[in-house]
N, C-alpha and C positions, 0 to 999 in steps of 0.2 A: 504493500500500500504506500511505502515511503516513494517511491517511484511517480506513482499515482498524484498524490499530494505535489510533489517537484514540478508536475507536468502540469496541475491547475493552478500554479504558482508562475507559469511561464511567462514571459515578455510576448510570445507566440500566441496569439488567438487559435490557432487548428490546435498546439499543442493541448492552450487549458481544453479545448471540445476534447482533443480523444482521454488527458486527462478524465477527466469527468465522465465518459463512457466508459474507461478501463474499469473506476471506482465502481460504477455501476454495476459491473462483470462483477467482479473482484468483490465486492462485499455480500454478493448474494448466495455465498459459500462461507461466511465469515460466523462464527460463535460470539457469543456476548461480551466471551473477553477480546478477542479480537478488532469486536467492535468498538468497545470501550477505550481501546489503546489509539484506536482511527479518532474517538472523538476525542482525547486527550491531543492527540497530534492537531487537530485542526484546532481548538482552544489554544492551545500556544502559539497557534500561527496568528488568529484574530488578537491574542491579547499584549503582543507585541507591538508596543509603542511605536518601532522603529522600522516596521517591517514597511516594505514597497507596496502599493498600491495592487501590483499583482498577487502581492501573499494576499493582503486583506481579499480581495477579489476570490481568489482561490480559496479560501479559509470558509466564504459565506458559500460559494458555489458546493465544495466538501458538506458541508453542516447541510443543505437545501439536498444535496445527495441521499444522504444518512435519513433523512425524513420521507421524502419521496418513496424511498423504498421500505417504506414501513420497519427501518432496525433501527430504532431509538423507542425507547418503552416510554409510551406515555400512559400514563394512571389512568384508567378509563373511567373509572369510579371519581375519578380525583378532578375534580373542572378549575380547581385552583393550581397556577401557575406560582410551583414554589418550589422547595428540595424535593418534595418528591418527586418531580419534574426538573431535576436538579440542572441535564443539557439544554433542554430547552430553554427552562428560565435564564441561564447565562446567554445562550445564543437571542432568546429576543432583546435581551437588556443592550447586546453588540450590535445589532441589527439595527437597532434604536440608534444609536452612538452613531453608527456609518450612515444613515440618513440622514446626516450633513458631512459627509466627506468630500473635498472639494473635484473628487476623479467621479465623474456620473457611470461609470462603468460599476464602482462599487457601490454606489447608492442605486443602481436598478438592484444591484444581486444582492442588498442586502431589505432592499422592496419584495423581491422575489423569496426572499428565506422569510419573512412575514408573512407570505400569501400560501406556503408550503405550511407554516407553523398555527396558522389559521385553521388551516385545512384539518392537520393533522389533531390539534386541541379546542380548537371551537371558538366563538366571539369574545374569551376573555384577553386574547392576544389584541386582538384589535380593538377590543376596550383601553386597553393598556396603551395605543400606541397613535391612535385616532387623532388628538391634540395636535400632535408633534407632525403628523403626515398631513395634515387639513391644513398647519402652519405652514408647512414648506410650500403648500401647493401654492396656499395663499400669498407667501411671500415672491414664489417663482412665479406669477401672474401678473405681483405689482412688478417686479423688473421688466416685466414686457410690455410697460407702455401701457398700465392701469391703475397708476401713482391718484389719477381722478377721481375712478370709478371705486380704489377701497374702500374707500370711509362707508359708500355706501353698503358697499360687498360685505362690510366685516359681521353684521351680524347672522345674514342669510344663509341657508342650507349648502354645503356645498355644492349641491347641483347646477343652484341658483347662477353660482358663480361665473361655470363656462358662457352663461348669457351673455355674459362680461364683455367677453374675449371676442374681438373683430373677425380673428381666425376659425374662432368656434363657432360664432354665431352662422357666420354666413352658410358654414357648413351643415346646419343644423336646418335651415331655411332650403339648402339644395333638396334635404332629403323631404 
């Protein structure tokens, strides 16, 4: 798997894809310790201060792997997001954090290990995380030339909002 990990850490986009297909192969012969070591490896990659934009990228794409494939235990009984859910609850807390990382390559994939973690534990993830993605959308709206239209925009739905947008509207009016 260390192979694996290198390869979704790559500077190479084809690398991290077959990366990330190997992992695929490769963990669905995997035991729980084995798993377990895959998600200790990808948790040091993400909690590395220091790490390139490609680890963190790789690190969220690994974690969005391990869920996918249904080999991360989550509490079925358990709808609270805590130790018992001890990978998950660190990976959305990261996932959180890189949803403002200035590379948009790691904030789709760490948007995408949210919609996996969603998936996999149910609306208290994006309970949790709602604020903070309404925020950026919000905020990445007003840099596009809706500095006017906030004030109005801030208390409404976010649906409301794409009305906003010159580029959405019109879109929305073709269909």
């Amino acid at each position: 798997y260390v192979e694996c990990l290198t390869k979704l850490c790559s500077k190479a986009k084809l690398d991290r894809d077959r990366g990330f297909n190997e992992l695929q192969s490769l963990i669905q012969h995997y035991n729980v310790d084995q798993i377990s070591e895959v998600q200790n490896e990808i948790q040091k990659l993400l909690e590395n201060e220091e790490s390139s934009w490609e680890s963190r990228h790789g690190g969220l794409s690994g974690a969005r792997c391990l869920f996918e494939q249904g080999k991360v235990e989550v509490e079925e009984d358990n709808t609270r997001i805590d130790e018992a859910n001890s990978f998950a609850f660190v990976m959305i807390g990261i996932a959180m954090q890189l949803l403002d990382d200035e590379e948009f390559r790691v904030r789709i994939a760490a948007g995408e290990l949210l919609g996996v973690l969603c998936k996999a534990i149910g609306t208290e993830v994006y309970d949790r995380c709602k604020d903070q993605m309404l925020g950026g959308i919000r905020s990445n709206l007003e840099r596009h030339g809706l500095d006017e239209d906030s004030t109005e925009c801030q208390n409404e739905e976010p649906e409301s909002i794409m009305y906003g947008s010159p580029a959405t509207s019109s879109r929305l009016i073709e269909k």
